[in-house]
Backbone as CSV, one residue per row, in Angstrom:
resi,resn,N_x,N_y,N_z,CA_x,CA_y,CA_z,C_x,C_y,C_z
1,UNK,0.834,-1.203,0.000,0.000,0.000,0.000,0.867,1.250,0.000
2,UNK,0.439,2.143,-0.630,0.942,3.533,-0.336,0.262,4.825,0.105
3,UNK,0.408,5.493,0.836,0.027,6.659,1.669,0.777,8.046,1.360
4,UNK,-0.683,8.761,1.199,0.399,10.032,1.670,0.346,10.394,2.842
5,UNK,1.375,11.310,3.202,1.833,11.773,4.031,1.384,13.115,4.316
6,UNK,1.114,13.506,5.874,1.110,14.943,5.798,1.444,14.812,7.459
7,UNK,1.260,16.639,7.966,1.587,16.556,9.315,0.037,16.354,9.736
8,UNK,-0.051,16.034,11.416,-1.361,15.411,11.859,-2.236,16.469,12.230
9,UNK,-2.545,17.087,11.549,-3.351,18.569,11.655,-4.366,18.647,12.457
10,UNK,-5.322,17.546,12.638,-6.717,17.245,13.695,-6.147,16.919,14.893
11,UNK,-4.699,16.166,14.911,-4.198,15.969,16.871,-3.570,17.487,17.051
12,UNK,-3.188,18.259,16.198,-2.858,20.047,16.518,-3.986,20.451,16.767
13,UNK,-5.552,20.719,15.900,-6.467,21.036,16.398,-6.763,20.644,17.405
14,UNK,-6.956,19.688,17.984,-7.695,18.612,19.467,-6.272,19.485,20.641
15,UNK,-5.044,19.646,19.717,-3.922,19.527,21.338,-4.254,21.206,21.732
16,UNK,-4.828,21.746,21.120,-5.108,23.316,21.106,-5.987,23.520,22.525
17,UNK,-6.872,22.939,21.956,-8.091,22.314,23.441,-7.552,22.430,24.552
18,UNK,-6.527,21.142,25.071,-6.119,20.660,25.818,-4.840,21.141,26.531
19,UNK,-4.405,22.195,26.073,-2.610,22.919,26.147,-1.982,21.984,26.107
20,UNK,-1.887,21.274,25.247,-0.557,19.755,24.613,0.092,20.110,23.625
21,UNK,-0.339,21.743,22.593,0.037,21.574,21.447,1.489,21.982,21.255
22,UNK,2.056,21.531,20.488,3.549,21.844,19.762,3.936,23.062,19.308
23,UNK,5.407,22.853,19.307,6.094,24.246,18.472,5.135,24.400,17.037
24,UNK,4.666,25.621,16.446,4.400,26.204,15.186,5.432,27.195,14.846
25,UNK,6.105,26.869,13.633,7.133,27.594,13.163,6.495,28.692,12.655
26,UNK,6.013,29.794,12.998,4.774,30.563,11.891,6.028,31.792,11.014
27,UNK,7.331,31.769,11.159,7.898,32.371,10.287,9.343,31.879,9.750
28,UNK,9.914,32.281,9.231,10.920,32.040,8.188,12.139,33.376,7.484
29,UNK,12.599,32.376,7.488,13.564,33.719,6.855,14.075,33.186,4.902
30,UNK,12.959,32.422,4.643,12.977,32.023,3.350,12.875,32.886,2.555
31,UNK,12.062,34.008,2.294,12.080,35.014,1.590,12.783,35.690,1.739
32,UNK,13.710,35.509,1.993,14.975,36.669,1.971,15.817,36.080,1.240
33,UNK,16.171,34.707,1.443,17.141,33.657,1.059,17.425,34.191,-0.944
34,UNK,18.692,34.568,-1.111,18.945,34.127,-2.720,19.798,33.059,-2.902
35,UNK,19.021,32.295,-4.233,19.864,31.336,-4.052,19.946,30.494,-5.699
36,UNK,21.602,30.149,-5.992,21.366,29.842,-7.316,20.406,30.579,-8.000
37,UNK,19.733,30.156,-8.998,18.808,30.832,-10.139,17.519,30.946,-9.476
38,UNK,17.379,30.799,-8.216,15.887,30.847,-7.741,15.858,32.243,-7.567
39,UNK,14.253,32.580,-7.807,14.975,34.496,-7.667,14.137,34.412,-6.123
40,UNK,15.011,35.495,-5.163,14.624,35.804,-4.136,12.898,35.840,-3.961
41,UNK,12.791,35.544,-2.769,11.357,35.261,-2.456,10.768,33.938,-2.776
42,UNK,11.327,32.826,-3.660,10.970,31.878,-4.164,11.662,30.499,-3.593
43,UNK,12.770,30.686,-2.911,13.326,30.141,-2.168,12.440,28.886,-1.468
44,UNK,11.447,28.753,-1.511,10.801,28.228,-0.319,9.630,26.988,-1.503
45,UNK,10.149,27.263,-2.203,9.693,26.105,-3.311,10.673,25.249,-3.362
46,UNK,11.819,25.307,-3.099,13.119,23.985,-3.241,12.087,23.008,-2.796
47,UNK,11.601,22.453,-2.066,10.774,21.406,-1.906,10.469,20.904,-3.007
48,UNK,9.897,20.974,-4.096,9.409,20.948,-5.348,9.897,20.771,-6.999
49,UNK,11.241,21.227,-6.247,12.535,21.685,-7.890,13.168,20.244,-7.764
50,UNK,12.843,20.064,-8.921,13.765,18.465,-9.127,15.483,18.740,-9.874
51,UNK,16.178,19.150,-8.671,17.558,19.812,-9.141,18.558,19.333,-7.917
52,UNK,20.131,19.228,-7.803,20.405,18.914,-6.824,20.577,20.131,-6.057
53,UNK,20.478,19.807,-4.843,20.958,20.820,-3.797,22.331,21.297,-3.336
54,UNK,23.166,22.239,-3.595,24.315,22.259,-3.275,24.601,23.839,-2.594
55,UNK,25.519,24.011,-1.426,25.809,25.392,-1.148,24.674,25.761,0.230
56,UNK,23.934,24.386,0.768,23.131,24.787,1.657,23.111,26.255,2.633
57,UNK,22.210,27.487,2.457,22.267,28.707,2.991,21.529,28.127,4.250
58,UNK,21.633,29.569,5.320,21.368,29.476,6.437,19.853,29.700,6.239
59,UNK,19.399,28.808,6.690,17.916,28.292,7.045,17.346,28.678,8.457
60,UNK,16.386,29.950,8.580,16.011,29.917,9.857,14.236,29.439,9.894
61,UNK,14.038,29.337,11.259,12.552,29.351,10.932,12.338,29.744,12.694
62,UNK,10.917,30.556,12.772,10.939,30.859,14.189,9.596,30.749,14.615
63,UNK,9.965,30.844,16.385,8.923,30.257,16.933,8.342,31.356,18.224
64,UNK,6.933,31.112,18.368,6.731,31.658,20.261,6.512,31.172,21.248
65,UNK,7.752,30.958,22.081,7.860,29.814,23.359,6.522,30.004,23.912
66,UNK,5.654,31.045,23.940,4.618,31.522,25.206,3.482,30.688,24.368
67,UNK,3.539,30.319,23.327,2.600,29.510,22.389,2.874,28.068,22.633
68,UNK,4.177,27.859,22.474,4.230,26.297,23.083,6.441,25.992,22.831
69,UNK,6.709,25.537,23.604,8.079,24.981,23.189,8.313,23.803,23.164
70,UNK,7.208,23.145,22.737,7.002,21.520,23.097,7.314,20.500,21.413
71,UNK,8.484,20.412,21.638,9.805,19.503,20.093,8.832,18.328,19.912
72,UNK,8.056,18.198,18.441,7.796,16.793,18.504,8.366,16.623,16.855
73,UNK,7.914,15.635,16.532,8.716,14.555,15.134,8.750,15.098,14.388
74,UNK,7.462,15.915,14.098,7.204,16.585,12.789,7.034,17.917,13.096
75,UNK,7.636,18.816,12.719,7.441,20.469,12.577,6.298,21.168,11.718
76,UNK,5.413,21.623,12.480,4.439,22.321,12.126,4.830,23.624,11.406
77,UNK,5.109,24.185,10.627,5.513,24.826,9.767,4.671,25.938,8.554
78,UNK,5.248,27.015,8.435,4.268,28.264,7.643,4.884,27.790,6.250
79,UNK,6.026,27.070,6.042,6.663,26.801,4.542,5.812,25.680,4.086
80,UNK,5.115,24.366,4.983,5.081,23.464,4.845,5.986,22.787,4.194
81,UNK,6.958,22.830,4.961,8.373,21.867,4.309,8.288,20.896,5.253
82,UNK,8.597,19.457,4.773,8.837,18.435,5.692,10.036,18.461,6.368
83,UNK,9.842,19.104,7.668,11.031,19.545,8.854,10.704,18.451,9.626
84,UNK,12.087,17.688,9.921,11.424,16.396,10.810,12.678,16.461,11.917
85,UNK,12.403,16.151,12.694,13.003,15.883,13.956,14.290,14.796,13.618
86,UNK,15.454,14.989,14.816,16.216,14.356,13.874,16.511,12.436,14.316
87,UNK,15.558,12.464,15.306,15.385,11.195,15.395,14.883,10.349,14.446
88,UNK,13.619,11.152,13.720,13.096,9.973,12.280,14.151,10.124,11.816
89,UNK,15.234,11.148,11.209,15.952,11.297,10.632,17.049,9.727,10.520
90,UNK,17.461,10.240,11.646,18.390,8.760,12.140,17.563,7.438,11.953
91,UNK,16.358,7.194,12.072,15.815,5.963,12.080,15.410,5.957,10.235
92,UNK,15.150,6.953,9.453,15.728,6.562,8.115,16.591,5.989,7.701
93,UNK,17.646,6.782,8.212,19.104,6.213,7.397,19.188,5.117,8.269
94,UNK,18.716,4.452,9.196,18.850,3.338,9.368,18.298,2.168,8.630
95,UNK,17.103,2.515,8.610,16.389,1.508,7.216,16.668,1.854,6.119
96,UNK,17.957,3.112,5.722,18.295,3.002,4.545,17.231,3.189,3.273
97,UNK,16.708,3.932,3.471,15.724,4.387,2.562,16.383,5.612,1.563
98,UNK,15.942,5.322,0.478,17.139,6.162,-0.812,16.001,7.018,-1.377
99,UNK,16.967,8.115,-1.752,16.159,9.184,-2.331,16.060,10.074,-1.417
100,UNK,16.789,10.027,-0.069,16.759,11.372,0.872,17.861,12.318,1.051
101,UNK,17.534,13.363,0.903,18.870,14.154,1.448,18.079,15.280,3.082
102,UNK,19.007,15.689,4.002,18.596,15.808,4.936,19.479,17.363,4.741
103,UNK,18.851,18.640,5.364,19.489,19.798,5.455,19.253,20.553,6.771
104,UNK,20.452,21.082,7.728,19.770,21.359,8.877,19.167,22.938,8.812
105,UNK,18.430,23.052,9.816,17.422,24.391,9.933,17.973,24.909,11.314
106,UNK,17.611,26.077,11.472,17.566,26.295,12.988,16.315,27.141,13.543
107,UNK,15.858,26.197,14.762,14.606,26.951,14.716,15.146,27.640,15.995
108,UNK,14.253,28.942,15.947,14.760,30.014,16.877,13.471,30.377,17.440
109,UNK,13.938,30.862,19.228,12.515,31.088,19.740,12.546,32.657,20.090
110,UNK,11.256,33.204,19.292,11.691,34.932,19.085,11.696,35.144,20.431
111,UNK,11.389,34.923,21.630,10.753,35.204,22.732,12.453,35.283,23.665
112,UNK,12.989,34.207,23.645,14.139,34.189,24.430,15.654,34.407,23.557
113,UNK,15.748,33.819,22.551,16.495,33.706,21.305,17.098,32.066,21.594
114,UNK,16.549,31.573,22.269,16.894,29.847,22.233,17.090,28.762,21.053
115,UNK,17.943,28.757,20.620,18.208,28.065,19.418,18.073,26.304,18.989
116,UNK,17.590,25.695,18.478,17.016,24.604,18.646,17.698,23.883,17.556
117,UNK,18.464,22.804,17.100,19.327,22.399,15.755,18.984,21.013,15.979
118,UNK,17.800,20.431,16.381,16.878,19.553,16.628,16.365,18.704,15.855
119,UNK,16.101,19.944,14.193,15.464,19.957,13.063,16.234,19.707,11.518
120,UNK,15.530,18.694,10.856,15.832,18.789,9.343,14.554,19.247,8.510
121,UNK,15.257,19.802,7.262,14.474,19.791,6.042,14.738,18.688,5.706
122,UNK,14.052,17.829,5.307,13.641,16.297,4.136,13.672,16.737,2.686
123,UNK,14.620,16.850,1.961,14.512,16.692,1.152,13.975,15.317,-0.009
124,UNK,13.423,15.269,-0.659,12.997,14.161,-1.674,13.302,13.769,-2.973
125,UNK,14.315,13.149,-3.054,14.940,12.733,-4.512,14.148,12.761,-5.706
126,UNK,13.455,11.389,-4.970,12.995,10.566,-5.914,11.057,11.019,-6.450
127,UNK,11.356,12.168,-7.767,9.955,12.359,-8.508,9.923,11.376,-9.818
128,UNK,8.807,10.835,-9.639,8.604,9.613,-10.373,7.066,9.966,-11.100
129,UNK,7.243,9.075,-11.826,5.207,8.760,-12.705,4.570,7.983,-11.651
130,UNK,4.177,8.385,-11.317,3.569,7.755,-9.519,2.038,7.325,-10.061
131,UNK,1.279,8.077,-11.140,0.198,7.995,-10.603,-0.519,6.609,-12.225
132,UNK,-1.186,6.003,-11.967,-2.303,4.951,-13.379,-2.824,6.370,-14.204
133,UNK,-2.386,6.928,-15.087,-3.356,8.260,-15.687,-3.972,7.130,-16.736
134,UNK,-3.984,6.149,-16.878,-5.694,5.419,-17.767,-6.570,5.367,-16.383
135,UNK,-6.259,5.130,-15.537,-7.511,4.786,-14.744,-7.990,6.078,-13.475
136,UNK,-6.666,7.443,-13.584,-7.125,8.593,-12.673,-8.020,9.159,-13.317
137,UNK,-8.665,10.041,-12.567,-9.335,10.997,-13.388,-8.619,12.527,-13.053
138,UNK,-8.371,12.875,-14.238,-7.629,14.508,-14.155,-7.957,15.303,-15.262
139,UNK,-7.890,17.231,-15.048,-7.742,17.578,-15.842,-5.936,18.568,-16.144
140,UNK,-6.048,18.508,-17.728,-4.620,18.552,-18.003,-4.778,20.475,-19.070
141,UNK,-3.913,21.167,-17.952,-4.027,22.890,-18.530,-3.188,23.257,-19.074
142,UNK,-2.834,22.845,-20.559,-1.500,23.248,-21.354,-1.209,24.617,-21.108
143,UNK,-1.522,25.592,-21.181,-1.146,26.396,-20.907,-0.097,26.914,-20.019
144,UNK,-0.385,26.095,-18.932,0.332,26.291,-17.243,1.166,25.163,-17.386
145,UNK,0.748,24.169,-18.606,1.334,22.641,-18.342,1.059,21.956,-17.174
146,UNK,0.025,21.905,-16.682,-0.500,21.546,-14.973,-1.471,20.712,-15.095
147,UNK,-1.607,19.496,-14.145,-2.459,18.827,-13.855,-3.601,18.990,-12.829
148,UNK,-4.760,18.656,-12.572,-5.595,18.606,-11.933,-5.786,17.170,-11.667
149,UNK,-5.827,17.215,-10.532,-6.730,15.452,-10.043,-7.194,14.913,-9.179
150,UNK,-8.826,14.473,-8.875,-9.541,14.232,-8.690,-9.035,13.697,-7.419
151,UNK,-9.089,14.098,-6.642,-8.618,13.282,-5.126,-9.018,11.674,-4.444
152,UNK,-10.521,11.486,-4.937,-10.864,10.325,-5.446,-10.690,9.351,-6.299
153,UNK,-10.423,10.280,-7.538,-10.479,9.532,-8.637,-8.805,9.121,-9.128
154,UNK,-7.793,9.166,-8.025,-7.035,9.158,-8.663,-6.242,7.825,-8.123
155,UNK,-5.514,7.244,-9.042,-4.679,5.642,-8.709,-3.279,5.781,-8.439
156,UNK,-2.525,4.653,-8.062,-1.270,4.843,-8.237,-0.791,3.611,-9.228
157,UNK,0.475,4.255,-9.732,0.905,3.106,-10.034,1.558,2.022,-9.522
158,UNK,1.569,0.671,-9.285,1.817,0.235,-8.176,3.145,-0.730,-8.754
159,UNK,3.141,-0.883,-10.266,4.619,-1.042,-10.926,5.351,-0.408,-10.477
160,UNK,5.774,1.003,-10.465,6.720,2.125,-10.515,6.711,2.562,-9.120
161,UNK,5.511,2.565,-8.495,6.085,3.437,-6.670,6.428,2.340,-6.025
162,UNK,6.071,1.142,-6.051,6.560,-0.097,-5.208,8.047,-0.293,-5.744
163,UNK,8.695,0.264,-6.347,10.466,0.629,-6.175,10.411,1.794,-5.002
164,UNK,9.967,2.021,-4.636,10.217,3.634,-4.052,9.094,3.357,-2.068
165,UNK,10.229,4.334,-1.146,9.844,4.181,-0.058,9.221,5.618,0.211
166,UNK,9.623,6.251,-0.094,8.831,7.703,-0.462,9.240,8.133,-1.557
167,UNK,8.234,9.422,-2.252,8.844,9.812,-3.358,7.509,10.934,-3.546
168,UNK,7.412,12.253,-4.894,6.506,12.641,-5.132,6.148,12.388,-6.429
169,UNK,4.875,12.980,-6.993,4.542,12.865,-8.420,5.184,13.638,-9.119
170,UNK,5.504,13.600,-10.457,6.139,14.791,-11.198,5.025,15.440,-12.060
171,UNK,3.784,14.864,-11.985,2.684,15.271,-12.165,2.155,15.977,-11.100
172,UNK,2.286,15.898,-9.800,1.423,16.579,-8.988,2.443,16.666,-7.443
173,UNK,3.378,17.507,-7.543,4.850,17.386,-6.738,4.226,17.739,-5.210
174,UNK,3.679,18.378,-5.291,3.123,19.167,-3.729,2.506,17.723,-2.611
175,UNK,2.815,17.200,-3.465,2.451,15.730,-2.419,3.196,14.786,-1.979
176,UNK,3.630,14.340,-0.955,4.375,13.216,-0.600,3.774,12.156,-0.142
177,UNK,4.718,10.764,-0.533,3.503,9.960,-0.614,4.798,8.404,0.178
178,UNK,4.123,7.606,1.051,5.219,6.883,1.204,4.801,5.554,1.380
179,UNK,5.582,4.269,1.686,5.313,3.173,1.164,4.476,2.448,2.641
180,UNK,4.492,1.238,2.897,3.906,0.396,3.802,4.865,0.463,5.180
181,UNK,6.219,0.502,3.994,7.501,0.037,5.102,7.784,1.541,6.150
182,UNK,7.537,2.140,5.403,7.712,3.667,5.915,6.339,4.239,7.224
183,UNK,5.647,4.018,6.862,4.174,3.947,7.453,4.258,3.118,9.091
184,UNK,4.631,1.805,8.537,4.689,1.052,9.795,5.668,1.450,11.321
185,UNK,7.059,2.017,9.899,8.197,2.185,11.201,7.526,3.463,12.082
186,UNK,6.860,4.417,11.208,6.819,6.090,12.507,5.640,5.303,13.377
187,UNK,4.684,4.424,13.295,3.999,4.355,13.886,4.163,3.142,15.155
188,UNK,5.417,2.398,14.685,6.362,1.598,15.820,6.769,2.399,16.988
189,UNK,7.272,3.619,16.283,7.853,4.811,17.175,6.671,5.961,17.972
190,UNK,5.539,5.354,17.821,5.147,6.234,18.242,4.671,7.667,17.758
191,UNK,5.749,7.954,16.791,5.212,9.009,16.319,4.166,9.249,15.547
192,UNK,3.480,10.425,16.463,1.829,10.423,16.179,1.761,12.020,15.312
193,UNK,2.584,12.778,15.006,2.181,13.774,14.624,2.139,13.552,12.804
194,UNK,2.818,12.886,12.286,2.482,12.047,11.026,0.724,11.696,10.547
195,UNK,0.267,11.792,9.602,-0.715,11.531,9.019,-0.435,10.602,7.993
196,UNK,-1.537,9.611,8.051,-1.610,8.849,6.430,-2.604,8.650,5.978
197,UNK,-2.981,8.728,4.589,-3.975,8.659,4.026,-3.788,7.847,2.967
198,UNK,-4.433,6.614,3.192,-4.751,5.644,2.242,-4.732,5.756,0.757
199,UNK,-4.328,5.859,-0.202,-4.151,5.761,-1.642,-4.769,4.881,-2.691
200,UNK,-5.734,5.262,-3.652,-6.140,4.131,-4.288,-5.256,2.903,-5.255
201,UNK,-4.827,1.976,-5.698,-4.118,1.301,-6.749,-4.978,0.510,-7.042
């Protein structure tokens, strides 16, 4: 099976309730960042650019202790970049899962200036033809060259992503999507701030 991935957005809503909830990174110093041919301000799409990464710049992202200073797996984030704690980190490269590169961040707490190096960006190698387009349903906007697709209606391919332990579409990049093996380990660990959502094939 394959899943996507996201952060656990309904246990942030529910921990709000309860004063349990986590660090929210609600700013960045991404728009400032120039870098290579990306033009300033745009910086914050590397998530997305199927290019290698080289020359890593200083990455900040910040926080308000009086809101919460509470470190969990996954970083709640205004970039929505997959910032992960660096324990999954380590328990990746232990299962050896390919197609990752890892970049550190520093999250900073505006309140005290407490510096936290806790955190990675996840980068994602591996963009692949992920999805059955005979059996999704999408629409296709030459213009933009962009896909649309049916959140329902859409398949995977289960030839081509069953090589792959995570990876995104190159049809539809803004998504990460990961395998059975990947799924099972965060949820061995406990880690609950992870989401998965079932995938059709």
């Amino acid at each position: 099976m394959f899943y996507m991935l996201t952060h656990n957005s309904e246990k942030y809503e529910s921990s709000l309730e309860d004063g349990t909830n986590p660090i929210f990174a609600r700013e960045t110093n991404l728009d400032e960042i120039v870098y290579k041919d990306i033009k300033k301000g745009w910086f914050r799409t590397i998530d997305m650019r199927q290019e290698k990464i080289e020359n890593w710049p200083n990455v900040e992202f910040y926080y308000d202790s009086t809101e919460s200073n509470l470190e969990t797996e996954y970083l709640l984030n205004v970039a929505n970049w997959p910032v992960i704690h660096i324990k999954v980190m380590k328990k990746f490269v232990e299962m050896g899962i390919k197609g990752l590169k890892f970049f550190p961040i520093k999250l900073i707490d505006t309140i005290t200036g407490n510096l936290s190096s806790n955190y990675v960006f996840m980068y994602i190698e591996n963009f692949i033809e992920a999805y059955d387009m005979e059996r999704s349903k999408y629409k296709y906007y030459e213009e933009d060259d962009a896909y649309f697709f049916w959140p329902h209606a859409t398949y995977m391919n289960v030839e081509v992503c069953s090589q792959y332990d995570i990876f995104r579409c190159v049809k539809h990049k803004s998504v990460i999507y990961v395998s059975q093996r990947v799924k099972d380990a965060i949820e061995e660990n406990h880690w609950d701030w992870f989401s998965f959502y079932k995938q059709r094939q």
